[in-house]
N, CA, C and O atoms as CSV, one atom per row, in Angstrom:
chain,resi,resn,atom,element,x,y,z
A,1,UNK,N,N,-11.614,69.773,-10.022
A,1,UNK,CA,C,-10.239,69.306,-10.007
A,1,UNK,C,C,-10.228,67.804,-10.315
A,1,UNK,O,O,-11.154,67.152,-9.832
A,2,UNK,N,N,-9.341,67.186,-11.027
A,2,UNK,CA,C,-9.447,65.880,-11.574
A,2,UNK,C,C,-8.882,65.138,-10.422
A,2,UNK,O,O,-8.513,65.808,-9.456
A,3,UNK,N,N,-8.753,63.763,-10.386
A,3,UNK,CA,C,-8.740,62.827,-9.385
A,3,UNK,C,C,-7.268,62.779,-9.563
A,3,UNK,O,O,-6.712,62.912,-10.653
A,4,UNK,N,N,-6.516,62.531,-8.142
A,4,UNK,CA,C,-4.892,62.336,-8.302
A,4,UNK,C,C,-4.976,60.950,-9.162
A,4,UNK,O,O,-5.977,60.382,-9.600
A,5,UNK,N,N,-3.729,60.624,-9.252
A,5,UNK,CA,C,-3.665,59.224,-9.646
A,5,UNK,C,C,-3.405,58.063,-8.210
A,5,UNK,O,O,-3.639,56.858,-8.307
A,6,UNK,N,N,-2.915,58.691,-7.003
A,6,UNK,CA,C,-3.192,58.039,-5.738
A,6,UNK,C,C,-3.568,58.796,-4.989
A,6,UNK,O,O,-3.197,59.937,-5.263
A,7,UNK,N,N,-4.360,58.684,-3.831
A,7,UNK,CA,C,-4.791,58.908,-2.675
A,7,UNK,C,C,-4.012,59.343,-1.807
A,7,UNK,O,O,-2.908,58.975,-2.208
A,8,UNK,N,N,-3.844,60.015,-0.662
A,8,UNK,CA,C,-2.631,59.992,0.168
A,8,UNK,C,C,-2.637,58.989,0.838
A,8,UNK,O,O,-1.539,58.436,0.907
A,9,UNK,N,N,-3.520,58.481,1.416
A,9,UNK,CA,C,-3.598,56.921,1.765
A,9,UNK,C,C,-3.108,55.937,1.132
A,9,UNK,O,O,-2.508,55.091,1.794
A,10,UNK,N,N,-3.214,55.786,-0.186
A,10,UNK,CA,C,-2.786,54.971,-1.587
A,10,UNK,C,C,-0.826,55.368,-1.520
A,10,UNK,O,O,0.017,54.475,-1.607
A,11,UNK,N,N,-0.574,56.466,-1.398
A,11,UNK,CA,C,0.597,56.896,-2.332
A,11,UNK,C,C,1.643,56.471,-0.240
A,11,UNK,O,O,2.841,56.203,-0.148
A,12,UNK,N,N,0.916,56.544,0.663
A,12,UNK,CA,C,1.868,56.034,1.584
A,12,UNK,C,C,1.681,54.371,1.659
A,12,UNK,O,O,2.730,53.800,1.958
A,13,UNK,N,N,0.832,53.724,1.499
A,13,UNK,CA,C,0.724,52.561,1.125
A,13,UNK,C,C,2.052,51.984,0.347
A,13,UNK,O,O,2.904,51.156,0.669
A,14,UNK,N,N,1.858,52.753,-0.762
A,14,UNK,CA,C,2.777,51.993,-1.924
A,14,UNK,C,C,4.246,52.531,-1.213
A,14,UNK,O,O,5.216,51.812,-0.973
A,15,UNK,N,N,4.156,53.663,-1.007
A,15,UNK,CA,C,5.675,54.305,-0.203
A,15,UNK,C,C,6.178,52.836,0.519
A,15,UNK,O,O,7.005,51.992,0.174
A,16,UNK,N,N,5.029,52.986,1.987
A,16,UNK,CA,C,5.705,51.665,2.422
A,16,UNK,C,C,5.926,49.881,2.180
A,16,UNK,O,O,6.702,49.203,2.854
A,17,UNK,N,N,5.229,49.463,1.297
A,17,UNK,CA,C,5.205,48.353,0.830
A,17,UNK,C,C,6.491,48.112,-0.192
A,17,UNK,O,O,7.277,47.169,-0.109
A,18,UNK,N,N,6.524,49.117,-1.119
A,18,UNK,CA,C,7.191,49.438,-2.023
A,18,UNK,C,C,9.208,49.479,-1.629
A,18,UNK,O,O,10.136,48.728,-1.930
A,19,UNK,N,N,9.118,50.566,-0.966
A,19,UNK,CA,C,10.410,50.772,-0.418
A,19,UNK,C,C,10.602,51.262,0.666
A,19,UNK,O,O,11.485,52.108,0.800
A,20,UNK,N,N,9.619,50.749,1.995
A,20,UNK,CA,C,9.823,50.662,3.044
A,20,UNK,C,C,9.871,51.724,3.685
A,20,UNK,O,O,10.455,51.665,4.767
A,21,UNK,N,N,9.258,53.113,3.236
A,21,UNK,CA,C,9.617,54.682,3.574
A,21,UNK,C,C,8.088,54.383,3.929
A,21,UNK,O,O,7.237,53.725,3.330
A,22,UNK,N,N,8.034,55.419,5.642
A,22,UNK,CA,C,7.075,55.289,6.579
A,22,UNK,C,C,6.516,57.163,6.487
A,22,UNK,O,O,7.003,58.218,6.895
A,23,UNK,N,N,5.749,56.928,6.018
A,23,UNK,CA,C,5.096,58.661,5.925
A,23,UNK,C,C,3.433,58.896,5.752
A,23,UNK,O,O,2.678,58.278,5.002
A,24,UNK,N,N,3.204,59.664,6.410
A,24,UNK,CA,C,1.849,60.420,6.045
A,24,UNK,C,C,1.777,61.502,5.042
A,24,UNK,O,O,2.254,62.631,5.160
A,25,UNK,N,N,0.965,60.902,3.799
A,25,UNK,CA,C,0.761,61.446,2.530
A,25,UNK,C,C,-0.422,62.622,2.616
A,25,UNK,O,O,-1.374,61.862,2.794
A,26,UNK,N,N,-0.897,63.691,2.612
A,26,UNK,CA,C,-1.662,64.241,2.488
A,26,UNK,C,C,-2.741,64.101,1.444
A,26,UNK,O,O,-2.277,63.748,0.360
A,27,UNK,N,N,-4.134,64.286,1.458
A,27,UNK,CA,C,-4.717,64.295,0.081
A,27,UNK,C,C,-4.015,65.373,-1.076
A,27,UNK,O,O,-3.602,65.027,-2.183
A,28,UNK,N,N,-3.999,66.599,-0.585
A,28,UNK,CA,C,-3.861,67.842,-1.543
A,28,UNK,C,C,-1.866,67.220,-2.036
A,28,UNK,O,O,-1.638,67.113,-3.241
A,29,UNK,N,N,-0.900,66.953,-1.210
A,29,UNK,CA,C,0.032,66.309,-1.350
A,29,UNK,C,C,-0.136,65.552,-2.822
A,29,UNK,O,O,0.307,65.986,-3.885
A,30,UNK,N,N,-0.832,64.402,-2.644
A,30,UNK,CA,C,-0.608,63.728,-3.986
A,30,UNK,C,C,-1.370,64.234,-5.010
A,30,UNK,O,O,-1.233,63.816,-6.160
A,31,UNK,N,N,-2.212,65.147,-4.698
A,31,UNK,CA,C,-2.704,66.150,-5.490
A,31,UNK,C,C,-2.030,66.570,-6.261
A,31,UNK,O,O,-2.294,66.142,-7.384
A,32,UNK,N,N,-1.065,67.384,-6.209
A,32,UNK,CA,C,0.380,68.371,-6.289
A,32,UNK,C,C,1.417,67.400,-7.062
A,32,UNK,O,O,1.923,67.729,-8.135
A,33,UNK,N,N,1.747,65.897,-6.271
A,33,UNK,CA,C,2.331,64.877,-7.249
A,33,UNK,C,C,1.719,64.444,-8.404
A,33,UNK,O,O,2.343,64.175,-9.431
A,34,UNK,N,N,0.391,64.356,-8.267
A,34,UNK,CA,C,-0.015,64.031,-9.618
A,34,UNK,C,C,0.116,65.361,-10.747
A,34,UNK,O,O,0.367,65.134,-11.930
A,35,UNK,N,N,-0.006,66.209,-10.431
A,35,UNK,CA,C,0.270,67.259,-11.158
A,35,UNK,C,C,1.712,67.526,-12.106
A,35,UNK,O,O,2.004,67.941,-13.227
A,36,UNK,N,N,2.445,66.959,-10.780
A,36,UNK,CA,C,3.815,67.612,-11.342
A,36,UNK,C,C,4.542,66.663,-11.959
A,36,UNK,O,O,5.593,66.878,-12.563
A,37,UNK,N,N,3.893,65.371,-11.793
A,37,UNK,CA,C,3.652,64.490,-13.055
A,37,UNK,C,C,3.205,64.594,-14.655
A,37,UNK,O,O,3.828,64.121,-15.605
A,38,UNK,N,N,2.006,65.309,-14.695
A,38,UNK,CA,C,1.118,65.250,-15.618
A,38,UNK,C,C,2.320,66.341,-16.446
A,38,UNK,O,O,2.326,66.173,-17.666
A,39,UNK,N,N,3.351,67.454,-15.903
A,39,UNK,CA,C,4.152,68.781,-16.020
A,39,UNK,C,C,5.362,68.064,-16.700
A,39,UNK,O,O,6.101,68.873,-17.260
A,40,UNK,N,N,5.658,67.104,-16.774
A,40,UNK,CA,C,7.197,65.766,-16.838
A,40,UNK,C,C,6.929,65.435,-18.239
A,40,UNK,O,O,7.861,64.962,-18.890
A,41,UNK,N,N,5.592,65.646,-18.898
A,41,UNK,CA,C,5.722,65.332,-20.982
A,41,UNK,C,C,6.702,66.638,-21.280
A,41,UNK,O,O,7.253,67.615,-20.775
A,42,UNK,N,N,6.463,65.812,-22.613
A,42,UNK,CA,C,5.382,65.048,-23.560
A,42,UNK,C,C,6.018,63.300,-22.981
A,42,UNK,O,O,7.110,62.888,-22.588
A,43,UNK,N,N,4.887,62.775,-23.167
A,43,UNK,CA,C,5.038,61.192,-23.667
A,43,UNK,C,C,5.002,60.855,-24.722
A,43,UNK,O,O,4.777,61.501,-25.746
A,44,UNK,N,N,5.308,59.390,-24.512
A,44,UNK,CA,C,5.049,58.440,-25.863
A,44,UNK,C,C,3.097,58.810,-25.961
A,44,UNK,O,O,2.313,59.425,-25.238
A,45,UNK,N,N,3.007,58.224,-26.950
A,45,UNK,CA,C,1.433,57.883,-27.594
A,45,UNK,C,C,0.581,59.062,-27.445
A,45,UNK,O,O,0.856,60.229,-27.722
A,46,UNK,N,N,-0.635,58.511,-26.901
A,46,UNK,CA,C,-1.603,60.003,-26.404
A,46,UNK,C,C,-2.219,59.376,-25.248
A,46,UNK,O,O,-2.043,58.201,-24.924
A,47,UNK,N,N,-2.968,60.240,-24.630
A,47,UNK,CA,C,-4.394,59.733,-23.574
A,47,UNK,C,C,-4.818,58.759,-24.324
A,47,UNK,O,O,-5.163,58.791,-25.505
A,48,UNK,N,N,-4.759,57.520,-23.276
A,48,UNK,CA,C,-5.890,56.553,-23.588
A,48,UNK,C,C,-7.064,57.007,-24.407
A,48,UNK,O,O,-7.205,56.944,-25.628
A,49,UNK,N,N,-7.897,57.490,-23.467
A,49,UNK,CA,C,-9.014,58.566,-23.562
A,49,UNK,C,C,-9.023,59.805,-23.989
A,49,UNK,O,O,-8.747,60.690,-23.178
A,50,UNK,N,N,-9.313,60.118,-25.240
A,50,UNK,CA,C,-9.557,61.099,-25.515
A,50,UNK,C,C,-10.064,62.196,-24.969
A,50,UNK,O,O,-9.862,63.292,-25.491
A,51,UNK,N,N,-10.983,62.019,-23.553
A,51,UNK,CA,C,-11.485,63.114,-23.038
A,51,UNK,C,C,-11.024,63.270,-21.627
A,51,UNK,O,O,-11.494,64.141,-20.894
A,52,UNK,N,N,-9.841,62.188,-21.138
A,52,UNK,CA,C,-9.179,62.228,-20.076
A,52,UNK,C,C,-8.199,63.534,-19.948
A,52,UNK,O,O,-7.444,64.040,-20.777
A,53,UNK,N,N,-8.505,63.896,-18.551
A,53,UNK,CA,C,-7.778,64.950,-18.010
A,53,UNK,C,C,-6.373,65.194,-17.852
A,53,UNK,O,O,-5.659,66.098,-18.287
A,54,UNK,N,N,-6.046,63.857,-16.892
A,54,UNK,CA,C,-4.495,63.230,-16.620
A,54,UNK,C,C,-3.944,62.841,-17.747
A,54,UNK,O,O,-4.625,62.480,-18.706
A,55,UNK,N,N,-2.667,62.873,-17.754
A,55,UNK,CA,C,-1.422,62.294,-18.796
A,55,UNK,C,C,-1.559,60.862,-18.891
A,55,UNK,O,O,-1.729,60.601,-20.082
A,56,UNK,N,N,-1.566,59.691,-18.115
A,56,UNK,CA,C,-2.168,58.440,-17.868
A,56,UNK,C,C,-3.652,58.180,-17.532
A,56,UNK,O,O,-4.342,58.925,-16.836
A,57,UNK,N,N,-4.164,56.736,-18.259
A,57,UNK,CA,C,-3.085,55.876,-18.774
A,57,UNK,C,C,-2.522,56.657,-20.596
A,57,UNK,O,O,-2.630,57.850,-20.878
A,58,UNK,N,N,-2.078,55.795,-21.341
A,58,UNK,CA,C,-1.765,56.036,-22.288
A,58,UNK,C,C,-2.033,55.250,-23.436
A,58,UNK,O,O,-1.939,54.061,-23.134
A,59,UNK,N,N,-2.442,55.483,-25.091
A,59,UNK,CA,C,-2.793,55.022,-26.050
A,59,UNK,C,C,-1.388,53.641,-26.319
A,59,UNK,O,O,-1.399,52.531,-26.851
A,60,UNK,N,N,-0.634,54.232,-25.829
A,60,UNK,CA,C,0.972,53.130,-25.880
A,60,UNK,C,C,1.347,52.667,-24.755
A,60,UNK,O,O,1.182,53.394,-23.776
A,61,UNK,N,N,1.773,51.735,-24.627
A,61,UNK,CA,C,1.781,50.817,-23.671
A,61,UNK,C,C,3.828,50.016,-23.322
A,61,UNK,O,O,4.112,49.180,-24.179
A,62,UNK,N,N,4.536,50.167,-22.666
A,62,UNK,CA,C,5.372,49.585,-23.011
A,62,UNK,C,C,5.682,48.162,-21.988
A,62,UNK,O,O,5.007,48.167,-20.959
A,63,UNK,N,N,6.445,47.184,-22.129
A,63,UNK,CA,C,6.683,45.909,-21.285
A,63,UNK,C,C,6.373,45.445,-19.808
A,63,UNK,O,O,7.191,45.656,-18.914
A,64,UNK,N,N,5.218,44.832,-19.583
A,64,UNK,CA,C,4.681,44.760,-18.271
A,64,UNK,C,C,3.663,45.671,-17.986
A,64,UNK,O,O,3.198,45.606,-16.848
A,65,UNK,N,N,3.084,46.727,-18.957
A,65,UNK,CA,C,2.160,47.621,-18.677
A,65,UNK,C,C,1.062,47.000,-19.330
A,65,UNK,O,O,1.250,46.335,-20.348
A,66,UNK,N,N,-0.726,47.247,-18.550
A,66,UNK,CA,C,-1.649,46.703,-18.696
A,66,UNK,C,C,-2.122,47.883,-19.839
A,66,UNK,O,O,-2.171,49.074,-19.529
A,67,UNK,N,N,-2.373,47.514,-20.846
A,67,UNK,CA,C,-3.114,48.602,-21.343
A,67,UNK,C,C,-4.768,49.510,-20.769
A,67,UNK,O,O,-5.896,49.110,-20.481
A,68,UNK,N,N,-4.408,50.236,-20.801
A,68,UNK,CA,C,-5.842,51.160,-19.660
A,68,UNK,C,C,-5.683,51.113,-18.716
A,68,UNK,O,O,-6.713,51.421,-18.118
A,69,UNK,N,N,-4.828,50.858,-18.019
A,69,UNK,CA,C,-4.000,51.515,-16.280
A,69,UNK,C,C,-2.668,52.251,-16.294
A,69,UNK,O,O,-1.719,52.245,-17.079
A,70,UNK,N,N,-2.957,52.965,-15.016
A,70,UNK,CA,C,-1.821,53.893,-14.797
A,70,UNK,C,C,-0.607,52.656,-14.331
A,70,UNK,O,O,-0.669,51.830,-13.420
A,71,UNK,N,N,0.341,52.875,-15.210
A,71,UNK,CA,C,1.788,52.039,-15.292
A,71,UNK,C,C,2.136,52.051,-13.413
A,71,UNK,O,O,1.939,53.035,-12.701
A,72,UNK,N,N,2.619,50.852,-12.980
A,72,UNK,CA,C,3.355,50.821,-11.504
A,72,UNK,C,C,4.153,51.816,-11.504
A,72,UNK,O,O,4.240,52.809,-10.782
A,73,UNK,N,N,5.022,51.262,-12.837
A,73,UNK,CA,C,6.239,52.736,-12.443
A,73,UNK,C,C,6.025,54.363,-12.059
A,73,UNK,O,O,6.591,55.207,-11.364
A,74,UNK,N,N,4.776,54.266,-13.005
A,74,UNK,CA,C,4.236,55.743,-12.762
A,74,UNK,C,C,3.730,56.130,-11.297
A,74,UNK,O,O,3.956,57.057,-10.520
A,75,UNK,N,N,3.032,55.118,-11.289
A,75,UNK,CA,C,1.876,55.291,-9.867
A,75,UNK,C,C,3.575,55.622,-8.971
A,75,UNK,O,O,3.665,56.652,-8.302
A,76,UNK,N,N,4.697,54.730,-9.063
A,76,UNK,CA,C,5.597,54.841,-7.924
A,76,UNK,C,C,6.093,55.925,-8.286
A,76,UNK,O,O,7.174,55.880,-7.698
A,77,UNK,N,N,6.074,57.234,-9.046
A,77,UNK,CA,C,7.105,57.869,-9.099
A,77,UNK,C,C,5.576,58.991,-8.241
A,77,UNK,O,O,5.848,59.486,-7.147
A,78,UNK,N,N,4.599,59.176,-8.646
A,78,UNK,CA,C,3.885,59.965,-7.965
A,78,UNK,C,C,4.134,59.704,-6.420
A,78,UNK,O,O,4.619,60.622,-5.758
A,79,UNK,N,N,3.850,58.584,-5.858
A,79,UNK,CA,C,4.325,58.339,-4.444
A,79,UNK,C,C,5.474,58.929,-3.905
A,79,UNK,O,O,5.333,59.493,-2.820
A,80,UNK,N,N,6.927,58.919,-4.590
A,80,UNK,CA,C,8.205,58.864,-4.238
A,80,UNK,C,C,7.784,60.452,-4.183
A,80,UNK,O,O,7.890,61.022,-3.097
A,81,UNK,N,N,7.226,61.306,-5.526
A,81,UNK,CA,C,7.078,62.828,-5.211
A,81,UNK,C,C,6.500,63.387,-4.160
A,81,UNK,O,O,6.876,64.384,-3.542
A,82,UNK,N,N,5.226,62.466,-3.904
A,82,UNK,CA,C,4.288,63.168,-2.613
A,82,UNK,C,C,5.285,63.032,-1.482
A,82,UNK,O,O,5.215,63.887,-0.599
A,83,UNK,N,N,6.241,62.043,-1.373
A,83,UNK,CA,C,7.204,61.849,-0.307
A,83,UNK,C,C,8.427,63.044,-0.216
A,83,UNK,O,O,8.870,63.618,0.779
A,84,UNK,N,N,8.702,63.150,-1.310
A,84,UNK,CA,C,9.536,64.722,-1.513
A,84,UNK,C,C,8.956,65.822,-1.333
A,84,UNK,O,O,9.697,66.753,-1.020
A,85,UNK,N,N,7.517,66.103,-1.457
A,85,UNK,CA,C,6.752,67.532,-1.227
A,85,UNK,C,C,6.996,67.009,0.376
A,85,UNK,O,O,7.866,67.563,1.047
A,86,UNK,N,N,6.404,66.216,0.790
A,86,UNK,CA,C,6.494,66.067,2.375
A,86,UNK,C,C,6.928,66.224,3.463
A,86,UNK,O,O,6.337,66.443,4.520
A,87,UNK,N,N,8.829,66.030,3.065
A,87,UNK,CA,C,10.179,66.092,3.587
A,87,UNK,C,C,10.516,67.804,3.246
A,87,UNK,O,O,10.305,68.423,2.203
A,88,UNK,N,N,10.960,68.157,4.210
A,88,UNK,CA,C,11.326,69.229,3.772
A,88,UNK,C,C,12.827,69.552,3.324
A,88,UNK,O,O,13.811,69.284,4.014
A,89,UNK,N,N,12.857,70.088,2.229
A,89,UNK,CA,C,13.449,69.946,0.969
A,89,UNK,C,C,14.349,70.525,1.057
A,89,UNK,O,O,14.300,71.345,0.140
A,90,UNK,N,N,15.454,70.693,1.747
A,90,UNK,CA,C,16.712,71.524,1.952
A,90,UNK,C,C,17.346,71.808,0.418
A,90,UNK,O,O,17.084,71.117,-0.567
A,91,UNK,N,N,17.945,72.596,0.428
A,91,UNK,CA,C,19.383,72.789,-1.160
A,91,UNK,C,C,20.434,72.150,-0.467
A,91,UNK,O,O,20.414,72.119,0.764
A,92,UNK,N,N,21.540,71.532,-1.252
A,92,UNK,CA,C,22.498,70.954,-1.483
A,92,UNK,C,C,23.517,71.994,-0.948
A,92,UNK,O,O,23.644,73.148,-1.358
A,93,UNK,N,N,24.065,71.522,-0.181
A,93,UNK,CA,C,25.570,72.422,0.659
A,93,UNK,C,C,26.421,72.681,-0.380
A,93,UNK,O,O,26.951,71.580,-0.532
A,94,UNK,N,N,26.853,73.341,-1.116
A,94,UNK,CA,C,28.065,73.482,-1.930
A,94,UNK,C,C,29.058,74.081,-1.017
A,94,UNK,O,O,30.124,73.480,-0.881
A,95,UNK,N,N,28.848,75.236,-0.339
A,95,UNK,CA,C,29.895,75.867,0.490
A,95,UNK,C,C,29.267,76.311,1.425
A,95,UNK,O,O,28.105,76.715,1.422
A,96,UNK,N,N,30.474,76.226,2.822
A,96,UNK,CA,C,30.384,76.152,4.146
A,96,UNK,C,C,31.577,76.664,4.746
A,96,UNK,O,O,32.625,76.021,4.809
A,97,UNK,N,N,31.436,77.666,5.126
A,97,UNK,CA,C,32.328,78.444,6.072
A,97,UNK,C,C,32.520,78.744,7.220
A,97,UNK,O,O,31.735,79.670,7.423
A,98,UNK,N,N,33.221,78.498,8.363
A,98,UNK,CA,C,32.949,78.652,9.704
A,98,UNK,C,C,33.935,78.821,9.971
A,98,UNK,O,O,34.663,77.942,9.510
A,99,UNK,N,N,34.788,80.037,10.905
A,99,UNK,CA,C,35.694,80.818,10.942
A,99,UNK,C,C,36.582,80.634,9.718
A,99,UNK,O,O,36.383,80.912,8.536
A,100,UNK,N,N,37.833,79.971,10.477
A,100,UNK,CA,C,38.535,79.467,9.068
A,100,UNK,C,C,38.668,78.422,8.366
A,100,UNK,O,O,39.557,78.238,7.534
A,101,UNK,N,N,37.685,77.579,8.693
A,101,UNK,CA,C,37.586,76.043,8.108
A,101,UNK,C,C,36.377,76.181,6.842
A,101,UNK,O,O,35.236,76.608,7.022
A,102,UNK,N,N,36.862,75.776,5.736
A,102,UNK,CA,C,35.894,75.863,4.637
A,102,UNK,C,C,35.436,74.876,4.164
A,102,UNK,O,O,36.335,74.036,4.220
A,103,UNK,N,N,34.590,74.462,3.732
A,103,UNK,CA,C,33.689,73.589,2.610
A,103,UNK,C,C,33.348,73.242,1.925
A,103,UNK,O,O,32.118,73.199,1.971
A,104,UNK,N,N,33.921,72.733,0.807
A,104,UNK,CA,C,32.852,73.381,-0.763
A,104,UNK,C,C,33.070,71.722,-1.432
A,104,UNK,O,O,34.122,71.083,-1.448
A,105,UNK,N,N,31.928,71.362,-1.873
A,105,UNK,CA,C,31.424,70.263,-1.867
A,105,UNK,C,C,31.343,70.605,-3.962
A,105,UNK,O,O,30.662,71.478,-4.500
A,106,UNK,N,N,32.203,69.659,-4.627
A,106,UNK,CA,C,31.826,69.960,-6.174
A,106,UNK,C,C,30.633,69.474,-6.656
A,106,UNK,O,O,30.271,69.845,-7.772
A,107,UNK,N,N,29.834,68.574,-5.902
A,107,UNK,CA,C,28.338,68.555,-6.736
A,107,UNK,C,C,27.335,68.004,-5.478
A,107,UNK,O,O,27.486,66.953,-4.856
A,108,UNK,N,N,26.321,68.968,-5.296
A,108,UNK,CA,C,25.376,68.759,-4.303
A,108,UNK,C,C,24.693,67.149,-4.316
A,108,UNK,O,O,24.371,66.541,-5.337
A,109,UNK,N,N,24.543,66.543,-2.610
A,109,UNK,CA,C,24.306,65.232,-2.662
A,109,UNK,C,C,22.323,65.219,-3.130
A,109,UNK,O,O,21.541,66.020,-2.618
A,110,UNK,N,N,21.891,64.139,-4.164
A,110,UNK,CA,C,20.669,64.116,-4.597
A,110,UNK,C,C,20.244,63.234,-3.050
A,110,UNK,O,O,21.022,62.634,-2.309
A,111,UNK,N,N,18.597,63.429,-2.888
A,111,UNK,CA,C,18.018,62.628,-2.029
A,111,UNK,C,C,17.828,60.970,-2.470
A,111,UNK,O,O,17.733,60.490,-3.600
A,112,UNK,N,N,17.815,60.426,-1.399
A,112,UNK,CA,C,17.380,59.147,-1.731
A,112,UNK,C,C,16.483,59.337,-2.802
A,112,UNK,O,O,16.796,59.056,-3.959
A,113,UNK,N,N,14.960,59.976,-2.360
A,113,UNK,CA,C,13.984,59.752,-3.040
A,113,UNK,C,C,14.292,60.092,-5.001
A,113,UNK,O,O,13.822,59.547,-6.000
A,114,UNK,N,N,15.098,61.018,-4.853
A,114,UNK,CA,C,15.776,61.274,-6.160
A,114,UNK,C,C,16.371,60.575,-6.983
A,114,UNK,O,O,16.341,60.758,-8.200
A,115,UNK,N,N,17.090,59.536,-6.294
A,115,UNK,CA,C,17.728,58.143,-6.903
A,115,UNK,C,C,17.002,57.278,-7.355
A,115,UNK,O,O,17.324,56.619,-8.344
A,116,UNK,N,N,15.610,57.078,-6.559
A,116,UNK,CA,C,14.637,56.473,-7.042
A,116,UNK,C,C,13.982,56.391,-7.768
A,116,UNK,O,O,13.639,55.302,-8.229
A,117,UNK,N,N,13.548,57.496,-8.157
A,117,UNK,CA,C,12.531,58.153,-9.229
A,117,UNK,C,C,13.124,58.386,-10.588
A,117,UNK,O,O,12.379,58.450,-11.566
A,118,UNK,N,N,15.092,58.583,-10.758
A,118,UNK,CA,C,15.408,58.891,-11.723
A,118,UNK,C,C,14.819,58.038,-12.841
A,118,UNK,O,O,13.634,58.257,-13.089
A,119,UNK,N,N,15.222,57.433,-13.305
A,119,UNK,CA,C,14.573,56.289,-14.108
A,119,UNK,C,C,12.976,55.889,-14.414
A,119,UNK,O,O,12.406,55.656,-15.480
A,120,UNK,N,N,12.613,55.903,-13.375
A,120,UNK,CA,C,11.186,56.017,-13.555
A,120,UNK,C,C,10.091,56.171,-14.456
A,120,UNK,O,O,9.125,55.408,-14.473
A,121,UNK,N,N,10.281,57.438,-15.421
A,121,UNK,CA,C,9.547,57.590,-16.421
A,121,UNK,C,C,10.323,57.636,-17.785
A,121,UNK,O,O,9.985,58.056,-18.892
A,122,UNK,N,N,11.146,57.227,-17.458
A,122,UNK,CA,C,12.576,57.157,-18.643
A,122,UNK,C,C,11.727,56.370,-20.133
A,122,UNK,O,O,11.887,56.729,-21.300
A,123,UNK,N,N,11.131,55.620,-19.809
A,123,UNK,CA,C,10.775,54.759,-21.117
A,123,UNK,C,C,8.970,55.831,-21.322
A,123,UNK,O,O,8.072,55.495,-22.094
A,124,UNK,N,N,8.950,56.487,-20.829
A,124,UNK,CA,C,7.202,56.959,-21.172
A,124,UNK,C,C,7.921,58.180,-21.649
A,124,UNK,O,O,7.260,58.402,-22.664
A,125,UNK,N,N,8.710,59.004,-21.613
A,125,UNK,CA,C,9.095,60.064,-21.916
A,125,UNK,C,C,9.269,59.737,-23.819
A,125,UNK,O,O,9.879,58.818,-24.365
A,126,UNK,N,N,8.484,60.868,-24.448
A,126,UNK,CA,C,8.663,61.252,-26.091
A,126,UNK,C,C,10.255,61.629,-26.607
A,126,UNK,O,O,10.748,61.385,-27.708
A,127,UNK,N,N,10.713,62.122,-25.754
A,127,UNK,CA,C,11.946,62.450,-25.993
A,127,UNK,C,C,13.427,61.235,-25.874
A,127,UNK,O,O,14.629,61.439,-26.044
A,128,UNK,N,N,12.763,60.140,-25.562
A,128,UNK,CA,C,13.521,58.951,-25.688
A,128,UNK,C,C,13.607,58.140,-26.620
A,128,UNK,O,O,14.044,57.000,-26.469
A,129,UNK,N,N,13.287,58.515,-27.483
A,129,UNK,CA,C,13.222,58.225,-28.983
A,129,UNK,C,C,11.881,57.188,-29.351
A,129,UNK,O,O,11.375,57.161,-30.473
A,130,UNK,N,N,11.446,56.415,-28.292
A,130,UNK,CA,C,10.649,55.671,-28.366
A,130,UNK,C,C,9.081,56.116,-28.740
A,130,UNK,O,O,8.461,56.906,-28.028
A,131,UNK,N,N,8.627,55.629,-29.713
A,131,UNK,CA,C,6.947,56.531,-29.845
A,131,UNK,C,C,7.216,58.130,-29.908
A,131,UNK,O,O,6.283,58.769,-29.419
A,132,UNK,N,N,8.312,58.933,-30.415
A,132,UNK,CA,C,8.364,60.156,-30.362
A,132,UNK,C,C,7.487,61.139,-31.138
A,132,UNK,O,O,7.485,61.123,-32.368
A,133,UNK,N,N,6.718,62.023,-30.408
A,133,UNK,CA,C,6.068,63.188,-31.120
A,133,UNK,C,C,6.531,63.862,-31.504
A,133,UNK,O,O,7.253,64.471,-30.715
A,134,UNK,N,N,6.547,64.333,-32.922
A,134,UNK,CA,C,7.076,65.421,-33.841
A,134,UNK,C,C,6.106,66.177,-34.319
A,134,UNK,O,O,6.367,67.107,-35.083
């Protein structure tokens, strides 16, 4: 099995330094985040490395990124995920009924951690016109 891109030690680290969210990361946890990361291409460019396993780092590089490291943004969106596998993950209330008082909510509320992460890989994504694979 290839190496996460953080540690669970690493990915609550950055959790709390980062944005102040206090959690115990599991190893197999950021395991699972790095994965469902690597699941979020195509990207821009290619593997750094040609014989690299993981999606990062990358042959393209965009503003503030070191070439041959995994991007901050990235490393933070794996964190913010291991923090979402962690929490347990309710669905969004749309409707709620209790005798005769009803509920219905027109668009389910996203998690914090969801707000966070949106953006995140916005500029590494192929489909943003930037470095696009055809």
């Amino acid at each position: 099995m290839p190496a996460p891109y953080l540690t669970g030690g690493q990915a609550a680290t950055r959790l709390s330094q980062r944005f102040g969210i206090e959690a115990e990361i599991l190893a197999s946890t950021a395991e699972i985040a790095s994965d469902d990361l690597d699941f979020k291409g195509p990207f821009i460019g290619s593997p750094a490395v040609e014989t690299q396993y993981r999606a990062f780092p990358r042959s393209v590089t965009v503003q503030d990124d070191v070439v041959g490291t995994v991007p901050s943004r990235v490393l933070d969106w794996v964190a913010l995920r291991a923090y979402q596998l962690t929490e347990e993950d309710d669905a969004p209330v749309t409707d709620e009924k209790i005798g005769s008082i009803q509920v219905r909510f027109a668009r389910g509320k996203r998690s914090p951690q969801y707000r966070l992460m949106k953006n995140l890989l916005h500029k590494y994504r192929a489909t943003s016109g930037f470095g696009r694979i055809v």
